[in-house]
Every structure is written in C-alpha cells, then in structure tokens.
C-alpha positions as CSV (number, residue, x, y, z in Angstrom):
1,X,58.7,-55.5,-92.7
2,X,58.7,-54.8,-96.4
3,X,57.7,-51.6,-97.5
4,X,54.3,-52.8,-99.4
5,X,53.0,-54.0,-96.3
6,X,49.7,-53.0,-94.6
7,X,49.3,-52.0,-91.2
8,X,46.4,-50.8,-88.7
9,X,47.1,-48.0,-86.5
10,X,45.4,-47.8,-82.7
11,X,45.3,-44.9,-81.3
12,X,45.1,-46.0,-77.5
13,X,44.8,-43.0,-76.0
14,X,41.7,-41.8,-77.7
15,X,38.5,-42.0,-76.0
16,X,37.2,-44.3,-78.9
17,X,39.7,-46.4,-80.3
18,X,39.9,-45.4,-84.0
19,X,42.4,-46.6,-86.4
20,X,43.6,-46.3,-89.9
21,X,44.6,-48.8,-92.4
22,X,47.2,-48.1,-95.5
23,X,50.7,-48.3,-96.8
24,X,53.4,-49.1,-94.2
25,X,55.5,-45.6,-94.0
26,X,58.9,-45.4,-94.3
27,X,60.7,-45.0,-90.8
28,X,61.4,-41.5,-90.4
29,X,58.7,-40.0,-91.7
30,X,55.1,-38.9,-91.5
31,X,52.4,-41.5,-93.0
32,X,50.6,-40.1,-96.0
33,X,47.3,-39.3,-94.7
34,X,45.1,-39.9,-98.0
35,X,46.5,-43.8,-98.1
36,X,44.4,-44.5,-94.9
37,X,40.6,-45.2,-94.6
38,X,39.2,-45.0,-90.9
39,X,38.5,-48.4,-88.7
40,X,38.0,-49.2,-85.1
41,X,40.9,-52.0,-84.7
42,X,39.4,-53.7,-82.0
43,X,36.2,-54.6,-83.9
44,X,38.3,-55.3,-87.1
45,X,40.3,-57.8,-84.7
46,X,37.2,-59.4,-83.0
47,X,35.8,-59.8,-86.3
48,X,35.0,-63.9,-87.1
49,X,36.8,-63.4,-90.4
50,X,39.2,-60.3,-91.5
51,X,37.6,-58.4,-94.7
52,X,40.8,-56.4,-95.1
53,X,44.4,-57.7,-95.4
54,X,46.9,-56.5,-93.2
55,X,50.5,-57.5,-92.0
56,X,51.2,-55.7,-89.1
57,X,49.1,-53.8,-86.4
58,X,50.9,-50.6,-85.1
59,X,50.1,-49.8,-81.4
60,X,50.4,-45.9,-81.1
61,X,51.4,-45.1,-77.3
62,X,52.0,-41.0,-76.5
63,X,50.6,-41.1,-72.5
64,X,52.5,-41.8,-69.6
65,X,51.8,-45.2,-69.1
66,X,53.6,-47.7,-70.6
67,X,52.8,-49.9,-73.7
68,X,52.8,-53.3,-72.3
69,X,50.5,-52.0,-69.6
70,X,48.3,-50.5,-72.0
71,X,48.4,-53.9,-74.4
72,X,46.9,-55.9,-71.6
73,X,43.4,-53.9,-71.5
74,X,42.8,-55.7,-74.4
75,X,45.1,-59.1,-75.1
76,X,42.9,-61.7,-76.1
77,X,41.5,-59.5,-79.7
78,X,45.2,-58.1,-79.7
79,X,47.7,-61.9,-79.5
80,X,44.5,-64.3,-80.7
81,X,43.5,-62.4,-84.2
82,X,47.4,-61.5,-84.8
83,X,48.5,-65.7,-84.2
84,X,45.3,-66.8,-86.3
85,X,45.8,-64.5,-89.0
86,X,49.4,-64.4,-89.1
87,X,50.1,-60.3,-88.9
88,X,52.8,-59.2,-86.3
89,X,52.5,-56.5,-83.7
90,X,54.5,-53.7,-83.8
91,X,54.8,-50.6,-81.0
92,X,55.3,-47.0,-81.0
93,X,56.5,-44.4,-78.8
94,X,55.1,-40.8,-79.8
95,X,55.0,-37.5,-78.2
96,X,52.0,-36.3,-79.3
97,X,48.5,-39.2,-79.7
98,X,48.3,-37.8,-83.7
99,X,48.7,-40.5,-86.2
100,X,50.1,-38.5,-88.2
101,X,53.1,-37.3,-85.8
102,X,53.8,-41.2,-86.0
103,X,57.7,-41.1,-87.3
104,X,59.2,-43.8,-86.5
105,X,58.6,-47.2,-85.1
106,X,60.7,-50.7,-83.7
107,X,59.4,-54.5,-84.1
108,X,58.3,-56.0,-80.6
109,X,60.9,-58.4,-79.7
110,X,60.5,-61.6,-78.7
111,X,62.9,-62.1,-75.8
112,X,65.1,-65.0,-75.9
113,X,66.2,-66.6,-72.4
114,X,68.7,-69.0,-71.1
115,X,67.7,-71.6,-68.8
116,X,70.4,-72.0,-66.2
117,X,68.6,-75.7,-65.5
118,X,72.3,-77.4,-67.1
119,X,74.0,-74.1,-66.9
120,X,75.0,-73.3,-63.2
121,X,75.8,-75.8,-60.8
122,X,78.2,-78.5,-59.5
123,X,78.4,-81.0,-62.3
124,X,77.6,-77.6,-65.1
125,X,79.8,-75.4,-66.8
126,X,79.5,-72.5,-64.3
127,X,79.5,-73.3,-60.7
128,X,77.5,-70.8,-59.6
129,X,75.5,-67.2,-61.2
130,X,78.1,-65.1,-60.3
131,X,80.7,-66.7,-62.6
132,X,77.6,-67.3,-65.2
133,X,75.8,-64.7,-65.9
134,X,78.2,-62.1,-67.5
135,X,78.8,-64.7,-70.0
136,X,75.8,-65.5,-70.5
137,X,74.7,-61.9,-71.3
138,X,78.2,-61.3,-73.5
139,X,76.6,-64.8,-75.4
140,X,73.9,-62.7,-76.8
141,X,70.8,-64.3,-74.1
142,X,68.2,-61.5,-73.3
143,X,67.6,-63.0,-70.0
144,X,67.9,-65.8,-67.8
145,X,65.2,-68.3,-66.4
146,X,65.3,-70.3,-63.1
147,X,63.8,-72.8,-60.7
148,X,63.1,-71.2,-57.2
149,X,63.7,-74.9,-56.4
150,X,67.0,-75.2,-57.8
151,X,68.4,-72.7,-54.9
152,X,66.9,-74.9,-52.5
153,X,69.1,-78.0,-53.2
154,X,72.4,-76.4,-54.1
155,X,72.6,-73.0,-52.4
156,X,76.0,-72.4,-53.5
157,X,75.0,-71.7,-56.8
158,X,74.0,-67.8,-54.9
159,X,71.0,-66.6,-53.8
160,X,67.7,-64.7,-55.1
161,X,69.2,-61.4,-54.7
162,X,72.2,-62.3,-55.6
163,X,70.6,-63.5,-59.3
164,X,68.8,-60.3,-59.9
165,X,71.3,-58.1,-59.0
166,X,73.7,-59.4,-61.6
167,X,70.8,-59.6,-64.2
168,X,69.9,-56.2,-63.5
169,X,74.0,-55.0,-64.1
170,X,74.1,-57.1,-66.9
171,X,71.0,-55.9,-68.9
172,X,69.2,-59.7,-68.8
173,X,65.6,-60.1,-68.0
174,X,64.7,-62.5,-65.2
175,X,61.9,-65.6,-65.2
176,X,61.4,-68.0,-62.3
177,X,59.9,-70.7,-62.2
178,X,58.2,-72.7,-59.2
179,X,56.6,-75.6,-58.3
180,X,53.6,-76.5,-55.5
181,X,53.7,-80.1,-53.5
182,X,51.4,-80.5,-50.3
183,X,48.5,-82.2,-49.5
184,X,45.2,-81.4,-51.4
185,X,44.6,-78.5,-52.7
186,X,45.0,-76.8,-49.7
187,X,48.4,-77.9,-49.2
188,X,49.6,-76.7,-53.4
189,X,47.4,-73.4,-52.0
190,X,49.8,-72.9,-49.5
191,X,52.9,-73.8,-50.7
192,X,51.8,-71.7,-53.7
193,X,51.3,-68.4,-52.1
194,X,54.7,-69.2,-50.5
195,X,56.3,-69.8,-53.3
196,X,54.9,-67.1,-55.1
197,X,56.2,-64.2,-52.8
198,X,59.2,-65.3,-52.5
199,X,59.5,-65.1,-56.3
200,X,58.2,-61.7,-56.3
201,X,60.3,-60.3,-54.3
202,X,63.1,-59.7,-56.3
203,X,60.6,-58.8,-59.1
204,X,60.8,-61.0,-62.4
205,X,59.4,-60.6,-65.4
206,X,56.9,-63.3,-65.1
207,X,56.7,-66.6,-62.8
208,X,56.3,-69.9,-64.4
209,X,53.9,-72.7,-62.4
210,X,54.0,-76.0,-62.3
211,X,50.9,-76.5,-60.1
212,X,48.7,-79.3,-59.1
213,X,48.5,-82.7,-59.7
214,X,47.2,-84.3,-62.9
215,X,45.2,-86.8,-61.0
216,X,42.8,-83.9,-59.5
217,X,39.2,-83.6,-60.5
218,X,38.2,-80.9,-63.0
219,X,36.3,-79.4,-59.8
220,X,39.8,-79.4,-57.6
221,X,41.3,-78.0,-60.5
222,X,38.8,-75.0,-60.7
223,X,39.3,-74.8,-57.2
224,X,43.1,-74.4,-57.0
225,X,43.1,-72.0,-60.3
226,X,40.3,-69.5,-58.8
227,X,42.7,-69.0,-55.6
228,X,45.7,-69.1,-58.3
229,X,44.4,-66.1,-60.2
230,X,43.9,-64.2,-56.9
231,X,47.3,-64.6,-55.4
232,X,48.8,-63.6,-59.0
233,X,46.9,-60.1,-58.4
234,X,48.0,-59.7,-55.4
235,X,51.7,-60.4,-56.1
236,X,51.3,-58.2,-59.3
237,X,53.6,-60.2,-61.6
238,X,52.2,-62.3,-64.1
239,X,51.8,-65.9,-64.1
240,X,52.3,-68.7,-66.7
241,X,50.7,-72.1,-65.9
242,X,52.8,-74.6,-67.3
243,X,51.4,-77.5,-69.8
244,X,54.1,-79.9,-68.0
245,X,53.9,-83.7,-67.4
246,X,52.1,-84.4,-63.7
247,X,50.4,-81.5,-63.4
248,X,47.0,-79.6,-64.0
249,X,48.1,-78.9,-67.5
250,X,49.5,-82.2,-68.7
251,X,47.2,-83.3,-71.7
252,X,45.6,-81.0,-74.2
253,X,42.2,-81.9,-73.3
254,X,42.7,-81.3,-69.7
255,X,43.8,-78.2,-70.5
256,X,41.1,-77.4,-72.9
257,X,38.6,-77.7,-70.1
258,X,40.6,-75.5,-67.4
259,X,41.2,-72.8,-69.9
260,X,37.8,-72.3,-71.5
261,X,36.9,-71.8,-67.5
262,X,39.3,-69.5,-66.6
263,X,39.5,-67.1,-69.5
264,X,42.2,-64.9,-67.8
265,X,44.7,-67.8,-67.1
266,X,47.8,-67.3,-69.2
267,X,50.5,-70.5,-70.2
268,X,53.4,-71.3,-70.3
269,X,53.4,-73.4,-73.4
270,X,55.8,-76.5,-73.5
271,X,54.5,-79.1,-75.8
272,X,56.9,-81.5,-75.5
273,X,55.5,-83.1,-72.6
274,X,52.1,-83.1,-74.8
275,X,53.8,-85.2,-76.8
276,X,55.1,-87.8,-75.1
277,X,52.1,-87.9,-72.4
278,X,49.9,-89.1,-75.4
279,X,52.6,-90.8,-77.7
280,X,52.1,-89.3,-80.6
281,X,52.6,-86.0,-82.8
282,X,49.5,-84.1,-81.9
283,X,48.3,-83.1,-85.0
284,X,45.0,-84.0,-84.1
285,X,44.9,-81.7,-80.8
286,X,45.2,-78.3,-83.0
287,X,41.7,-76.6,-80.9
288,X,43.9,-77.4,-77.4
289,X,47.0,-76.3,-78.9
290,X,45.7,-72.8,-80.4
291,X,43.9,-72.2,-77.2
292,X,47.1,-72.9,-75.5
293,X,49.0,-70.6,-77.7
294,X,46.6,-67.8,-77.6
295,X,47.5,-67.7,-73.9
296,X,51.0,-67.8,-74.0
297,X,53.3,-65.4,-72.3
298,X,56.2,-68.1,-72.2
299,X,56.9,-70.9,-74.2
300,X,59.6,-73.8,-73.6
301,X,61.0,-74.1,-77.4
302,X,62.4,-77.5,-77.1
303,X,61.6,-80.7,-79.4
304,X,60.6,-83.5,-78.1
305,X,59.0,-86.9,-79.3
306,X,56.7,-89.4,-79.0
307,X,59.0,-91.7,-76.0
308,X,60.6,-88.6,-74.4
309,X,60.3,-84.6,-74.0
310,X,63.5,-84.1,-75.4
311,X,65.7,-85.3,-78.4
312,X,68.9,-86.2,-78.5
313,X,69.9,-83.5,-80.5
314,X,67.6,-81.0,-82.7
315,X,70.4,-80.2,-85.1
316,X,69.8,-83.8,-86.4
317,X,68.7,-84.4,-89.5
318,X,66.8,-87.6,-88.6
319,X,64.7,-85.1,-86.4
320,X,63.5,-83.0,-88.9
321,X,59.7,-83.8,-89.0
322,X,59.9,-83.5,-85.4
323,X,61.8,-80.0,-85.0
324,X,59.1,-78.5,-88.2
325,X,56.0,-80.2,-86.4
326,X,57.2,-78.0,-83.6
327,X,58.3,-74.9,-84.8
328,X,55.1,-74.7,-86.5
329,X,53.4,-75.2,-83.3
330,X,55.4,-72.3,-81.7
331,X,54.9,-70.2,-84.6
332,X,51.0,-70.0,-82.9
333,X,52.2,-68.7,-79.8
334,X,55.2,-66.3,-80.2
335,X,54.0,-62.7,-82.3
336,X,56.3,-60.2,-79.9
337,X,57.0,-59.0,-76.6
338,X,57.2,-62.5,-75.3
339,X,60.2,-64.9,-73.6
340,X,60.9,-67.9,-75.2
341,X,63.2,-70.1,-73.8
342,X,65.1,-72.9,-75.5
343,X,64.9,-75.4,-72.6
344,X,67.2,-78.0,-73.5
345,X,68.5,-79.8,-70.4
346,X,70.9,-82.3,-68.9
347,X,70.6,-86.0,-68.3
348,X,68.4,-87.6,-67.7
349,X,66.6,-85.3,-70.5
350,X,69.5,-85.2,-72.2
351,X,70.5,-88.8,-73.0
352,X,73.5,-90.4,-72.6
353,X,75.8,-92.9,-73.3
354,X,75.6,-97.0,-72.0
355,X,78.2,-97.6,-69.1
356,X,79.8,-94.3,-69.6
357,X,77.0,-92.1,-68.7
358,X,78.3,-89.9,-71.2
359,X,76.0,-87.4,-72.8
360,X,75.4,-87.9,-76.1
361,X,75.8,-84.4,-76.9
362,X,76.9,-80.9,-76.2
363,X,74.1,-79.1,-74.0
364,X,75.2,-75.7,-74.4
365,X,76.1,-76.1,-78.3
366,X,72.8,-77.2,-78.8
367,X,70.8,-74.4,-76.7
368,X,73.2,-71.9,-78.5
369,X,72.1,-73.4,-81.7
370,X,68.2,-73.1,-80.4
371,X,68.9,-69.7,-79.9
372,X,70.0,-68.4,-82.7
373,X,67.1,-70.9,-84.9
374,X,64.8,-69.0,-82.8
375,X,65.9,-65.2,-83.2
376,X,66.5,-65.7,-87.3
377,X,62.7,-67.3,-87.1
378,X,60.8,-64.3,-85.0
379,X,62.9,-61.4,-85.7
C-alpha cells in the first residue's frame, strides 16, 4: 500500500468502536497522532455514501481472541462497504488496544487453493494425496480443496485423515466440498447433515455445498436453507453455498431471492455456471452478482462462456473479453482473508480432441498459470 494512502483504524476491543482516519504510517513505527480525526468505523462503513476517502481499513486486534473471530461480529459493513468502495482490509496484531502502540502491520491474504478435482487420481498426474500434496505445497498452493465425493468413488486416492494430516505437515489449508442427493427436501436434509459431519471432522477451513435441486419451489428452498444454517452452527465450520448448475443457486435471480431471505447465508461464488445457464455474459445481472460477492467466503476463479463453464484455455488470446468480464466480476468478491480456487478441471470440462480424446490443453499448466494471475492480481 503506497505510503499516501488513507486508512481507518478500529479499535475492536474498545467498548465503543472508535477509530481514526489519517496518513498510512510507515511499518515500524508509531502513527502520528495529530494526522488523525476521530470516527466510529462501523457507521462510516454503513454509511449509503462514504464522505471521506480512504484505501485501506486497519483492524486493530490486542485481546485474546483471534481476528477472524472478531471480524465476523460485524462482516456484512466490514466485506460489503470495502468491495463497493474498493478499499482493502488490512489486520493487526498489538499487545496493547492503543492506537498509537500500532507498529507494524501485514495485508490479509487471499488464500490461493489447488483443486485436486484433475490432480489426484487414476487417470491424473498423482495417483493418490500422499504422492500429491508435498508437491503441491513445494508448487507455491496455500491449500488444497476436495470433493468428500471424490473419496467415495476411488478410495485409493487415501482417506479423510489421511488428507489432513499431510495438509497439516505440509503447511496447506484444507476446503471440502459436498454434495446432497435424496428425496425431497427431507432426503438433501439428511444426506446433508451426513455429509456435513463427516466433513468436520477432520476440521477444514470451510465446506463448500452443492445443495438442492434447481427445480424446488422458493418455499422448499427456504425450507432446506433454514435447517442448512442450523446444522452449519452446530458443526461450527463455515459453509459456502455454491452458485453451481442444478442446484438452489444456479441462476442469479434464484439466488437473489434465497439470499435477500437468509441474510446470514454465505457463497461460494462460481459464475461460470451463471453464464452458461443463461447464455450470455451477465452484464445485466450486476444486483445478483454484487449480492453474491458480498457473501463470498470462496470463489471458483475459472472462465467460462456462454456454451460451457469452462474454456479451453484462459491463456488464450481469443478469450480475452471473457477472462476481463470475469476477473472484474471476482474483483467484487475477493478483498482478503479468503480462498480462491482456480478450478480448472479435466474432460469433459476440459475439452478435447475428436477421435483422440486428447485434451486440448495442459490442465495443470493452465491452473499454475491461474494461480499466479490471481496472487499478482490480490496481493
């Protein structure tokens, strides 16, 4: 952050919530007291329309509980005002809860994850995670994200345990994703909670859902959400609700609808199957799309177009309105703090070519490629 920049300070241990606004310090030293004028941040980001400039907000943390934990009392004026007013959050850890003992301070990261959908398995590079996920973490990944599924139809890729053990050794973080099938609601209920605390028990960082079916009613939808919401309390790990093809979250007015009722419900934002689900660029979907974005905890950075959620390959040139169309999308969703996974996968996603079945590019070039796109573009 250059050194003219403004900044907010939030004090979040105080009582009342007061902050400061000035000139961004140098790291390493004490802010000059007479460049800052008292606000309340959480009014300033609440307000309809910011009356002063800033670029960054500094979240001052001294007690013993942990920033992140602390962030979520108040994530909607926090991730919402920051994405619609384009100013980044940044985090500090202090010993004291004085301002002006604030010496130094890092960037939140956004947290870059490989998906091993492609990666690990009998016709993939790695046969199973034990083989995969040193070099994945000697690649530069921060983390690794799975299907719970994916264990169930080739179980000699390893096991549960077996994955977050080797995460843990290697320093990765750890996202899984699952999926609900059964009959009505009750059935995706069931299979849900299942599903759900299976996935917590080796503790990830967050659980991605596909849930539902996209032929529900509004009022089924409401129904399986409401039990949704409960079971991710009582699991204690959070849960992103995918905007995937088939399920509750397929179009963006669907989605406008579920998450206007269920203010609390976080995303997992993957526009790609947006895109093709309505054939078109949607340009003209930007309330559903900011709402979505506001939400996000996870977001599936891969391209996609208006026949297929995928590309052949985003380095193309002749895919250039499509990759900036998306990036600008993303750019909505991911401030800091957050996984972002460049989800590029295998045929069929991957096209290939006639008679040969030959894809038509390299999968892991181009999610190594996505990866580094991604960390030069957020940090």
């Amino acid at each position: 952050m250059p050194r003219s920049a403004k900044w907010i300070v939030a004090d979040l241990n105080s009582a009342v919530l007061n902050g400061r606004v000035g000139s961004n310090p140098t790291p390493g030293t004490k802010p000059r007291s007479e460049a800052y004028r008292p606000l309340d941040p959480w009014l300033f980001l609440e307000q309809p329309a910011r009356s002063v400039a800033v670029d960054a907000v500094l979240m001052l943390q001294s007690g013993r509980s942990g920033i992140s934990t602390t962030l979520t009392q108040r994530p909607a004026a926090l991730q919402s005002r920051s994405r619609q007013h384009g100013f980044r959050v940044l985090t500090h850890d202090a010993v004291s809860g004085s301002v002006g003992d604030a010496c130094s301070f890092r960037l939140g990261q956004v947290k870059i994850y490989k998906t091993l959908w492609g990666a690990v398995g009998a016709e993939a590079p790695f046969a199973d995670f034990r083989s995969a996920i040193p070099y994945i973490a000697e690649s530069g990944w921060d983390g690794v994200s799975v299907a719970l599924i994916a264990l169930q139809f080739d179980p000699e890729i390893g096991t549960l345990e077996e994955l977050r053990e080797l995460c843990t050794s290697c320093g990765l973080g750890l996202s899984i994703m699952i999926h609900t099938f059964g009959e009505g609601v009750t059935g995706h209920l069931q299979h849900l909670r299942q599903e759900m605390e299976r996935a917590a028990s080796v503790q990830p960082d967050h659980i991605i859902c596909h849930g539902g079916v996209d032929a529900w009613s509004l009022e089924e939808a409401k129904e399986f959400y409401s039990e949704a919401l409960g079971y991710e309390a009582q699991a204690g790990i959070p849960v992103a609700h995918e905007t995937h093809r088939s399920r509750l979250l397929h179009s963006p007015w669907q989605a406008m609808e579920i998450l206007e009722a269920f203010p609390e419900l976080k995303t997992a934002m993957d526009l790609s199957h947006w895109v093709v689900m309505s054939e078109r660029l949607i340009h003209d979907q930007e309330a559903a799309i900011k709402l979505t974005a506001s939400r996000a905890i996870h977001v599936d950075a891969r391209v996609g177009h208006e026949q297929a959620p995928q590309v052949p390959d985003p380095r193309d040139p002749s895919w250039s309105s499509h990759l900036k169309a998306f990036e600008e999308w993303w750019d909505l969703a991911i401030t800091s703090d957050q996984v972002v996974v460049p989800e590029y996968g295998p045929p069929p996603y991957l096209p290939t070519i006639p008679h040969t079945g030959e894809p038509v590019a390299d999968l892991w070039a181009i999610c190594d490629w996505a990866k580094e796109r991604l960390r030069t573009r957020y940090q």
